[in-house]
DRENDO-1510 file (C-alpha; in Angstrom, 1 decimal, always signed):
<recs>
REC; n; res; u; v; w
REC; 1; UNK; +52.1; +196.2; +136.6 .
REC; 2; UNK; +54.7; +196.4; +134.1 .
REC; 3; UNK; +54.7; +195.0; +130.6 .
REC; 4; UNK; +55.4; +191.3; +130.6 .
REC; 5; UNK; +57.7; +190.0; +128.0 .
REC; 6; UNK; +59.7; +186.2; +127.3 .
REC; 7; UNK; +61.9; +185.5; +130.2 .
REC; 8; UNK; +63.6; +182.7; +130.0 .
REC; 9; UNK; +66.2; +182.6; +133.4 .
REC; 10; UNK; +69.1; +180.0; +134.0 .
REC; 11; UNK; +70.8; +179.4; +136.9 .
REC; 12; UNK; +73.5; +176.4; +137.4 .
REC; 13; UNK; +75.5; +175.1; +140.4 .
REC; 14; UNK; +78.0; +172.6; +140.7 .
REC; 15; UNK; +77.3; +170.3; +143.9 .
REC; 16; UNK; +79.6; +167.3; +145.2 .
REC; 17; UNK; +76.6; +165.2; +145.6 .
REC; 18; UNK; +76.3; +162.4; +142.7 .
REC; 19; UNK; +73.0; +162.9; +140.3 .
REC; 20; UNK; +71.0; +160.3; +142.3 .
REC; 21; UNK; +71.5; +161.6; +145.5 .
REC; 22; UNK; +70.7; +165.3; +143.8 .
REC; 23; UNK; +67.8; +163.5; +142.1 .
REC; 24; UNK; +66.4; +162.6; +145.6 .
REC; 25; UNK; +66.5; +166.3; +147.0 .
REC; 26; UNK; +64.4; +167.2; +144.1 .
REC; 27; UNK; +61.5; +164.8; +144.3 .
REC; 28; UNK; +61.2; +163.5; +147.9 .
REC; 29; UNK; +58.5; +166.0; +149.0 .
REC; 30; UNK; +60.5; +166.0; +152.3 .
REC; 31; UNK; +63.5; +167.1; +151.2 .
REC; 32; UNK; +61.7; +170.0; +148.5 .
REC; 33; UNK; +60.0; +171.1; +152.1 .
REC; 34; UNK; +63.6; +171.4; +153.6 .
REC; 35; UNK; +65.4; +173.5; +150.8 .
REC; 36; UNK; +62.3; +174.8; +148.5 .
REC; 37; UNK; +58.7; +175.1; +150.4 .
REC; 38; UNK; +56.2; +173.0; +152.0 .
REC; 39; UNK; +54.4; +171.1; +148.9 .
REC; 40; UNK; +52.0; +168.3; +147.9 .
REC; 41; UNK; +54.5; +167.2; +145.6 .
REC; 42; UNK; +54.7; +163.5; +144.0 .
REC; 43; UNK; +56.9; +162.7; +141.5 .
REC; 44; UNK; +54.6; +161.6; +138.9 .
REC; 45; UNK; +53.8; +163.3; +135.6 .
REC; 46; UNK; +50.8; +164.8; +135.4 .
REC; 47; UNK; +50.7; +165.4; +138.8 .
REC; 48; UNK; +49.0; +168.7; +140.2 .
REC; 49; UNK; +50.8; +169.7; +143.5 .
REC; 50; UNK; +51.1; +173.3; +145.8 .
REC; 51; UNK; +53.9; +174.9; +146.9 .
REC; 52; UNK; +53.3; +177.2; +150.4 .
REC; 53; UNK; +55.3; +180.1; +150.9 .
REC; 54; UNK; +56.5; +180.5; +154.1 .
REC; 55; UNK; +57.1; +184.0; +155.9 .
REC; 56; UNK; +61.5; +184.0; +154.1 .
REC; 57; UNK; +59.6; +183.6; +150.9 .
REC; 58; UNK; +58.5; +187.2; +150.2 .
REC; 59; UNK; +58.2; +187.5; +146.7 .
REC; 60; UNK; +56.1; +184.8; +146.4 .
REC; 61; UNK; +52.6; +185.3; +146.2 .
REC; 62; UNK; +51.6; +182.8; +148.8 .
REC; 63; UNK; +50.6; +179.3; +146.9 .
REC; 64; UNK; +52.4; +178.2; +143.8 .
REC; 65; UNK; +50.0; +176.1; +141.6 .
REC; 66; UNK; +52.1; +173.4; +139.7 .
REC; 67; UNK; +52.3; +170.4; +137.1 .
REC; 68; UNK; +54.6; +167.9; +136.6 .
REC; 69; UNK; +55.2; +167.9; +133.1 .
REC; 70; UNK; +57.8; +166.2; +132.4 .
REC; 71; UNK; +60.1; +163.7; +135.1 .
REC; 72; UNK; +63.0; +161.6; +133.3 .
REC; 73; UNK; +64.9; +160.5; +136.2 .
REC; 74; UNK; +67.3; +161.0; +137.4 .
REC; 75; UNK; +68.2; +163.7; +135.0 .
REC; 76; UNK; +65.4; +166.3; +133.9 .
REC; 77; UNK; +61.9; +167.1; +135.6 .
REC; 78; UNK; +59.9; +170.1; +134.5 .
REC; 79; UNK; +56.8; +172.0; +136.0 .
REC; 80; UNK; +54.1; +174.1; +135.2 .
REC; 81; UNK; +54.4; +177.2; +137.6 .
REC; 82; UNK; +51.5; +179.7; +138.5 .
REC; 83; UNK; +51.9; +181.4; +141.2 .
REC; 84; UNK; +48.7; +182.8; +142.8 .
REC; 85; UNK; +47.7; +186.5; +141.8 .
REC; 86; UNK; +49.6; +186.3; +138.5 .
REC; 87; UNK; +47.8; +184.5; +136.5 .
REC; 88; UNK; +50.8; +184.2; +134.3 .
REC; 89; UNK; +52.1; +180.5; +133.7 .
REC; 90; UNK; +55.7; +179.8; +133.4 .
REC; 91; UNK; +57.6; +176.3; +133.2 .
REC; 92; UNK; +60.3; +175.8; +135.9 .
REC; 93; UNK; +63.3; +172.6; +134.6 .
REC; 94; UNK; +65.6; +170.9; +136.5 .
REC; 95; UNK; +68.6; +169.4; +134.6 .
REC; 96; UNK; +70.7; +167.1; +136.5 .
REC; 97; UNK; +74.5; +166.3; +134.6 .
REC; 98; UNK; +77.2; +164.5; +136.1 .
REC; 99; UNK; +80.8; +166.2; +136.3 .
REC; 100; UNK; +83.1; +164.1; +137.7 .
REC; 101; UNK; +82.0; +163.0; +141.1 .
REC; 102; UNK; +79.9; +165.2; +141.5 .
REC; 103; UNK; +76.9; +166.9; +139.6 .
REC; 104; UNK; +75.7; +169.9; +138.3 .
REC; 105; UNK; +71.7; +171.6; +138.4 .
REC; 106; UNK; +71.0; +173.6; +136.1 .
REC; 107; UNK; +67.4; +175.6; +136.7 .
REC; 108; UNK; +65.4; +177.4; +133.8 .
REC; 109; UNK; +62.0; +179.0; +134.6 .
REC; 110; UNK; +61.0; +180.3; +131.6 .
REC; 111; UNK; +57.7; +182.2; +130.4 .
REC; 112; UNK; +56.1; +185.8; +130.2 .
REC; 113; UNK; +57.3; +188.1; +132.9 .
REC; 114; UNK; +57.4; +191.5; +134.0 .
REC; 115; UNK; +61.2; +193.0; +134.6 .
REC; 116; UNK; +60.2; +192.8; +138.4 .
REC; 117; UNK; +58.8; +189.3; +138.4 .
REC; 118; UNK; +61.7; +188.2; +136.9 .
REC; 119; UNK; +64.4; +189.7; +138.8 .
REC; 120; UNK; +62.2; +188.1; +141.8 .
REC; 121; UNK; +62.5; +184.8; +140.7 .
REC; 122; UNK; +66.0; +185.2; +140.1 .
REC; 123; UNK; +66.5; +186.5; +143.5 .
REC; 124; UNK; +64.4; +183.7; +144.6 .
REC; 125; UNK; +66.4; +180.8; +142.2 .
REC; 126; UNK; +69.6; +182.0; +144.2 .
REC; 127; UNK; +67.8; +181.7; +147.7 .
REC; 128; UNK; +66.5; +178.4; +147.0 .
REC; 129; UNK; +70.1; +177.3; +145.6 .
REC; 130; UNK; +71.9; +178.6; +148.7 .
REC; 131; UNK; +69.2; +176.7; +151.2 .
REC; 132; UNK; +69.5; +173.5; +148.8 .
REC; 133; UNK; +73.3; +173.8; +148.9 .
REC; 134; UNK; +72.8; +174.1; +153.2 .
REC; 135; UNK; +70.6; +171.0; +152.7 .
REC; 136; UNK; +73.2; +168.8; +151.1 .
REC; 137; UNK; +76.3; +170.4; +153.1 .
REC; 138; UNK; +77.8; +171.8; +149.5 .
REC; 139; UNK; +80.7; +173.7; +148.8 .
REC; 140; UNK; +79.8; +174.2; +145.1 .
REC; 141; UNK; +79.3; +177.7; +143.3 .
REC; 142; UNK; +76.5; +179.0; +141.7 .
REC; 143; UNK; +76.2; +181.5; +138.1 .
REC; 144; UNK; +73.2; +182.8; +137.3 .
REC; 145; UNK; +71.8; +184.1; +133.6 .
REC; 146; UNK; +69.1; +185.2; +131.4 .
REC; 147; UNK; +69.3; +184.1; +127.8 .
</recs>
């Protein structure tokens, strides 16, 4: 495996959607199942949930072991994020700000990574975005960077 070193990833899309309706997307286990992956998430700091990767998600390592760390609604929720056989934990936040009538997400998963993990969760960030922008029937556009 190669050499891991600080990644810290950003992705942002605009989406029509106001930032409590975005907010609900991102914590209603029902509606992370619909864009994200099955979980046992609850929106509750502290909280331990699992994310199961289904047969599209082919980077992923199967389960991903996470934390809520941090859930300040409806504007910023972060996790812990270890998915299984890396053993390498990284923090995953979700930043909600308004613009106009609509909203922008931005997504930073930061931590160690190797240059392949990391261009696998970026491929993975835009996947998720595009099925999350299918979820909420959005026309809004997507930039992705690493700082």
């Amino acid at each position: 495996m190669s050499r891991r070193r600080p990644m810290d990833l950003v992705l942002t899309q605009d989406f029509d959607q106001d930032r409590e309706s975005l907010w609900r997307s991102l914590t209603d286990s029902a509606a992370l199942a619909d864009w994200l992956m099955p979980n046992t998430f609850r929106p509750v700091v502290g909280a331990t949930f699992e994310l199961r990767a289904g047969p599209e998600d082919t980077d992923c390592g199967g389960t991903v072991r996470c934390r809520v760390l941090t859930l300040e609604p409806p504007h910023l929720m972060v996790w812990s994020w270890i998915e299984d056989g890396t053993g390498s934990p990284t923090a995953v936040s979700f930043t909600l700000t308004e613009r106009g009538t609509g909203c922008r997400l931005a997504i930073r998963h930061r931590g160690l990574a190797s240059t392949p993990e990391e261009e696998s969760f970026r491929q993975g960030w835009l996947q998720k975005c595009a099925a999350l922008e299918q979820h909420l029937g959005n026309k809004g556009g997507e930039h992705a960077r690493s700082a």
